[in-house]
N, C-alpha and C positions, 0 to 999 in steps of 0.2 A: 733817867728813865730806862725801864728794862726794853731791850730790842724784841722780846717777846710781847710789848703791849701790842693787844692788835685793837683795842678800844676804839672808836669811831670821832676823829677830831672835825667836829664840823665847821670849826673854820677853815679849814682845809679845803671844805669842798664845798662852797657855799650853795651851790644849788640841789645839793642834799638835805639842806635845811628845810624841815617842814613849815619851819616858822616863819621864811621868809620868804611871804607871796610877790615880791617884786620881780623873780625868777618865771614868775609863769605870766602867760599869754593867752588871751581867747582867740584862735584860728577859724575861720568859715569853711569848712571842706566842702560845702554847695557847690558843685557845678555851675557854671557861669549860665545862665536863661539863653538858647535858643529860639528863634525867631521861627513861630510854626510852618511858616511858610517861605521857602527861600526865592531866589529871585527866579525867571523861568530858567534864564541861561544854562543853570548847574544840570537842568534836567538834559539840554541839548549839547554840550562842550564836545560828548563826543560822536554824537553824530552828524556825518558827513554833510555836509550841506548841498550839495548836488548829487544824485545818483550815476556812480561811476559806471563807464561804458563796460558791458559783460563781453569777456575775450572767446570768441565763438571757440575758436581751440579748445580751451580751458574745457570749458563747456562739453565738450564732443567726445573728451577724453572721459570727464566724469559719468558720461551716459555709456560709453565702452567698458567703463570698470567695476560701474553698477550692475549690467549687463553679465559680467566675468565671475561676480559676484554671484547673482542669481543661479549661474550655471553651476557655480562650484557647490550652490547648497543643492541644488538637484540632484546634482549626481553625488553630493554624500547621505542626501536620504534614501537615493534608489539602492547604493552602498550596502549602508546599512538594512534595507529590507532585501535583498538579497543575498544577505552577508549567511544567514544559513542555508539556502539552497547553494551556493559556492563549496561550501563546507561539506554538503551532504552528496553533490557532486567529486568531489575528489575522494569522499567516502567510498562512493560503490563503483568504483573506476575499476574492477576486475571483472572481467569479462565474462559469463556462462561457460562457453569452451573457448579453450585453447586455439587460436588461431594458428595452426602450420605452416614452416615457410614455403612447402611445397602447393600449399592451398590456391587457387586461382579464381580474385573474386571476378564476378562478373555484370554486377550491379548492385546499385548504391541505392534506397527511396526512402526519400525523405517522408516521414508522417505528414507535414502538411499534405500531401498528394491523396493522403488517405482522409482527409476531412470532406474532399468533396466530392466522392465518389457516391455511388446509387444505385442499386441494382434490387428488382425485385426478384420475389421465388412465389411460386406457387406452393400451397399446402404440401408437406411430403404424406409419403405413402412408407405407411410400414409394412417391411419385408420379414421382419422375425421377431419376438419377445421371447427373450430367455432370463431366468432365473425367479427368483418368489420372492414376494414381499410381505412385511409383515404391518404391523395398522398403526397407526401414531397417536398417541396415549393423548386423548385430548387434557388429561387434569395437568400437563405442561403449561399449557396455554394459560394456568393460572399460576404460575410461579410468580413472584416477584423478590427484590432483596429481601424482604422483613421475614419470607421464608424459604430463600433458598435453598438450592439441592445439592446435595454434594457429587459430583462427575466421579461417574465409576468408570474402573476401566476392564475393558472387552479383550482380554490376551487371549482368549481362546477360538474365538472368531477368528475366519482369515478374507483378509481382504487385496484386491485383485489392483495392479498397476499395469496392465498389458497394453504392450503398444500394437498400433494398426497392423503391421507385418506380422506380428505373433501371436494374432485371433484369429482362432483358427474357424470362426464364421464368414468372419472377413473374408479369409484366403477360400472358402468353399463360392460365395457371391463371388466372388472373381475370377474364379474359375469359369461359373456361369456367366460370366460376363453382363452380369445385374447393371454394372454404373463403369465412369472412366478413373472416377475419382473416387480415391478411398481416407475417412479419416476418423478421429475420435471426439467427444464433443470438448475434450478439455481441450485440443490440438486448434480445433476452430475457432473454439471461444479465445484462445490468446491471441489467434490472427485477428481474431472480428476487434478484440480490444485494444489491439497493440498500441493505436494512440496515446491512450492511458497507461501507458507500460512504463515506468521507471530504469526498473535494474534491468540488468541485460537478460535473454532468456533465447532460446535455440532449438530447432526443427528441424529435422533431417528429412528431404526428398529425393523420394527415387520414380526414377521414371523407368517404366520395365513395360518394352513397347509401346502400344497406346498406351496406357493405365499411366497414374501417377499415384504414387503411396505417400501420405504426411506420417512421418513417422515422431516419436522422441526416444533420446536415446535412454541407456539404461541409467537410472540414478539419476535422473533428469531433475533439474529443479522445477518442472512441471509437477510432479507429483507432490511437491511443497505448497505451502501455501505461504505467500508472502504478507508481511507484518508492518504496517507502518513505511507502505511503500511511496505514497504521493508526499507526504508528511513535510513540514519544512523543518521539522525539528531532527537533528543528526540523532541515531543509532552508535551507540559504542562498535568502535570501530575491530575489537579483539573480538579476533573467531569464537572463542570459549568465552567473551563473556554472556550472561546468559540471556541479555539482552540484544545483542547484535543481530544484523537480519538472520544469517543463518540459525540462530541458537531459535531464534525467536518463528521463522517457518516448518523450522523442526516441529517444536512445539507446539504450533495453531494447527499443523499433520495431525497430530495424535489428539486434540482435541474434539479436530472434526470428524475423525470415527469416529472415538467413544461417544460423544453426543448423537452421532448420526445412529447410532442401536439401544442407548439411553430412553431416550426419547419414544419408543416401540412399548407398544401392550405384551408383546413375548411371554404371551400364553400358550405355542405353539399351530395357533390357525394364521395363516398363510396364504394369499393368492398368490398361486401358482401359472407358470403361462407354456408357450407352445415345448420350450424344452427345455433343460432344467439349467446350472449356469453352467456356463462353455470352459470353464480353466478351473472347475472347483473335480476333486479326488470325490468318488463315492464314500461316502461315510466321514468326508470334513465337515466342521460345523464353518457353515458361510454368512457372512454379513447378510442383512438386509438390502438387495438391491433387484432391480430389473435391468436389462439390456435393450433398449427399442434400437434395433438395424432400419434407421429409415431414409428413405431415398427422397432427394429432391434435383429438383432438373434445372439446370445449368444454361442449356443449349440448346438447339434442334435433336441433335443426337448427344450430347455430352449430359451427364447423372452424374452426382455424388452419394455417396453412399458412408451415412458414418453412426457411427454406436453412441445412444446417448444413454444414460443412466440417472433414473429417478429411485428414490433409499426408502419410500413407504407408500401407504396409500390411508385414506381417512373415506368414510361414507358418507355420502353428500345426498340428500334424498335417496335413498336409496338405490345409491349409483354410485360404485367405486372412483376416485378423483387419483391422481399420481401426485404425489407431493417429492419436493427435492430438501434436504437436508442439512444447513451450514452453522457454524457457529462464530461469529466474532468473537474476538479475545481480546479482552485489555489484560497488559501487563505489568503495567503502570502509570497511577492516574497522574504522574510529576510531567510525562510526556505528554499525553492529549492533552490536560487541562482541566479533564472531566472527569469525578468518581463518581461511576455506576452505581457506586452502593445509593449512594445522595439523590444522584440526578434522575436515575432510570426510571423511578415510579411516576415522579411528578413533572421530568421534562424528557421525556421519550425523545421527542424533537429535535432537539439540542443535542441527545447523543449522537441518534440515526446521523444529525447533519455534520456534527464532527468526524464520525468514521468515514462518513462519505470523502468532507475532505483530506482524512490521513488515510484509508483504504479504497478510493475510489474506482483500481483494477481490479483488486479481488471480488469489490459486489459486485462490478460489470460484467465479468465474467459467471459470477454465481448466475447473476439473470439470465446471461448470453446460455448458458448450460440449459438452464428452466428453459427456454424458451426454444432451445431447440429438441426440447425431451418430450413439448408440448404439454409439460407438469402443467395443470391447476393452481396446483399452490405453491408457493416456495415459505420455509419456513426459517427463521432466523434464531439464532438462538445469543445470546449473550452471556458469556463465559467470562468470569474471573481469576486469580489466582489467589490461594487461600491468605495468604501474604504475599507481596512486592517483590522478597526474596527468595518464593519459593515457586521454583516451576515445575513442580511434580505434582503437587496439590491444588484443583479447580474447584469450583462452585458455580453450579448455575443461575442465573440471577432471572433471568425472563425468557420469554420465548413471542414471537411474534411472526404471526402471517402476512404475508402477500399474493395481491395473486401477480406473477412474473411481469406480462405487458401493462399491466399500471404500475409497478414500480420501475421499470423499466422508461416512462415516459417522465416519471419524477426526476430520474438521475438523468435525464436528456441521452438515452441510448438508446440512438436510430437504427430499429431494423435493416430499413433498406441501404444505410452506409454499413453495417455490419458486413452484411451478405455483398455489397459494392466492394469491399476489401478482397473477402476471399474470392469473389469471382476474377477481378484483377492479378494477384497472387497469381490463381491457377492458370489463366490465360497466359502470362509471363512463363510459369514453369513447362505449361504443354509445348511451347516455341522450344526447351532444349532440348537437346540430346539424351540420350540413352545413358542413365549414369545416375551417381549419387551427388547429390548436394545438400548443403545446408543452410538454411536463413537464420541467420543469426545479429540480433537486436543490438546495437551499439551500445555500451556499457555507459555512454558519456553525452552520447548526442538524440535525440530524436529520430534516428531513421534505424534501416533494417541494412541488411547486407544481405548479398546470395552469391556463395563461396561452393566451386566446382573440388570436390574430396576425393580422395582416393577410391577404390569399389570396397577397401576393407577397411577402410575407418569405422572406427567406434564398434569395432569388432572386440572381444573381449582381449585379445593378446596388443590391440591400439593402445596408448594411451593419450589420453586427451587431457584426463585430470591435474590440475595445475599442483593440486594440495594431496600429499599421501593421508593414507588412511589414519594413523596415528594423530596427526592433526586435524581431522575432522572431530566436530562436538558429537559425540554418539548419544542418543537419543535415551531416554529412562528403561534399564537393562529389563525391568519386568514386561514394559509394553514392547520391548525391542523385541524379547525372544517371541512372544505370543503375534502378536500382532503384523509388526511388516515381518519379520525373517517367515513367518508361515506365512504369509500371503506370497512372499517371492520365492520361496522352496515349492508352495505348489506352483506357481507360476512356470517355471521352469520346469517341474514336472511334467506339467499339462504342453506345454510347446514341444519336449522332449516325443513324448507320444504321440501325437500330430503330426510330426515333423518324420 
């Protein structure tokens, strides 16, 4: 045989053989029949047959760690819902001014002191109207998104930032000795709202014998308007970017001129009142505004006396009415939550009530302004930006009225703790001395300060500014030259000559 046969020898393997069935077997692979029902026993083997005694210990612990438990999730839910107000707190942790080590504070007040305070006023009495107004273009009132406006800007207008010590009406009623107290209605309106106040912000008083002057200083962030101040959602934290608070107060400034002369029939008819405005050059073209100097009473013999400003007037039966002038700004609808293009027409509601809770200082104040200006109306405007990434380009989307003490009672802003603020303030400040001080807002807590200064602080040759000029975000160079550089070049012109 060849060792290559590989042919299949089937005696070799005989159970390879097909042929021989002796090899196979029929198997049952049935599972063996279970009995459907077993005995009881197998149900009970392993339960205990007595109930064993509970170890109180045991026990006392599991309710202490239960307890430890509950605690830890409470406070990682509060955590977590305060995880952005933490954030947004160590955000605006720089101060308005400079605090100097030579400063001497001299008292600390907490805002809660200020929630429960009440003071009434009598009606004030106006002592002067100065400057003209122009009439507020009712076909606003019918804008909506589907046909917005596009926001022009006003660089040739000039508009006025003067503080109390450098009106030079002020300084003539003071002389006469009209009031004890002198101030301006933005200066008030931040004491009446301070509660509401987030970021830090700062006033300068001087007491010059009896009198007391509320002053702000120059470049004040009073004369900003702030963006997303109550908000819990953070602001980019980079000066220049152009979202940050500062980029972003800059910004909602120059909005609210050019809306506040937008908004105007500027056909050249005008009411005009007792004298024309008090810091404007003959032959400048001047914003839209009035000045009411009006006085209210304090005390048996103590008066204030402070400058309000209403931006138009509309005809109401045939009876001129003062209207005041603002505009909110969204800047991007990723932070509210809410795009005004969508929302504005069909949930007015919805907006108003989210701005209230991310802008809830600046309306209060808008109102606290109206209401001490005695405006009629106050009018609101809603501004966008043409895109997200562009802050030079606005759109106006709607415009809507109120009249000040019913909005004012919507957003829970009590006159009489208003006026309960500043009356308390001023009582405090008439107790010191002869000298300069400044109240300035804690950047991180709740309350105020009141810091004893030098007599030439915040004098031009002072510095107080933490950040050089170079690193500040300078505002869009066309409304920069027109707009604030001519309203502060005549400013300064007009104190010059005064003075």
């Amino acid at each position: 045989d060849s060792p290559f046969d590989f042919s299949l020898d089937l005696d070799a393997f005989p159970l390879a053989n097909p042929d021989d069935g002796s090899a196979f077997r029929l198997v049952d692979t049935k599972p063996t029949p279970r009995p459907k029902f077993g005995p009881k026993w197998r149900f009970n083997q392993h339960r205990p047959q007595l109930p064993q005694r509970r170890d109180e210990e045991v026990e006392a612990r599991k309710r202490e760690a239960e307890k430890e438990r509950a605690r830890r999730d409470r406070l990682y839910n509060l955590n977590r819902s305060n995880q952005n107000q933490q954030r947004r707190e160590a955000a605006i942790f720089k101060s308005s001014v400079d605090i100097q080590p030579e400063w001497n504070m001299l008292e600390q007040i907490p805002f809660s002191t200020f929630t429960k305070l009440s003071f009434s006023v009598s009606d004030p009495e106006d002592l002067l109207l100065c400057g003209a107004l122009e009439y507020y273009d009712r076909s606003f009132d019918r804008i909506t998104p589907k046909n917005e406006r596009r926001l022009e800007r006003f660089k040739n207008r000039n508009f006025f930032k003067v503080t109390t010590t450098d009106d030079p009406v002020i300084r003539r009623l003071a002389n006469e000795d009209k009031a004890t107290v002198f101030a301006t209605d933005t200066i008030l309106a931040t004491l009446m709202c301070a509660p509401r106040s987030v970021y830090s912000w700062d006033i300068v008083v001087q007491r010059v014998g009896n009198k007391l002057f509320f002053d702000k200083r120059d470049g004040s962030q009073l004369d900003l308007l702030s963006v997303h101040e109550t908000s819990q959602e953070p602001l980019p934290e980079a000066k220049d970017d152009i979202n940050s608070a500062y980029s972003l107060s800059v910004e909602a400034a120059y909005i609210n001129q050019n809306f506040s002369q937008q908004v105007l029939v500027r056909d050249g008819n005008k009411v005009s009142f007792d004298e024309p405005n008090p810091f404007a050059n003959e032959g400048d073209e001047v914003a839209s505004v009035a000045y009411r100097y009006r006085r209210w009473k304090l005390d048996g013999d103590m008066y204030l006396v402070a400058r309000c400003e209403v931006q138009s007037v509309v005809e109401v039966n045939n009876k001129n009415s003062f209207v005041t002038l603002n505009a909110l700004n969204e800047f991007d609808p990723k932070y509210s939550g809410v795009d005004w293009r969508q929302k504005l027409e069909t949930q007015r509601g919805a907006v108003l009530a989210t701005e209230l809770k991310n802008n809830a200082n600046k309306l209060a104040k808008w109102t606290a302004q109206a209401i001490l200006a005695s405006a009629d109306l106050m009018k609101l405007g809603y501004v966008t930006r043409v895109h997200p990434r562009d802050h030079f380009n606005h759109v106006i989307l709607g415009v809507v009225g109120y009249k000040p003490r019913d909005f004012a009672s919507q957003i829970n802003l009590n006159t009489s703790n208003m006026w309960g603020i500043v009356k308390s303030i001023v009582d405090l400040c008439m107790k010191l001395n002869e000298g300069k001080y400044v109240l300035v807002k804690d950047p991180s807590k709740p309350q105020v300060r009141i810091y004893e200064v030098p007599a030439d602080a915040f004098e031009n040759d002072y510095v107080e500014e933490p950040l050089p000029e170079e690193e500040q975000v300078q505002p869009p160079s066309e409304d920069a030259e027109g707009v604030e550089a001519n309203g502060t070049t005549t400013d300064d012109k007009e104190i010059e000559a005064q003075t």
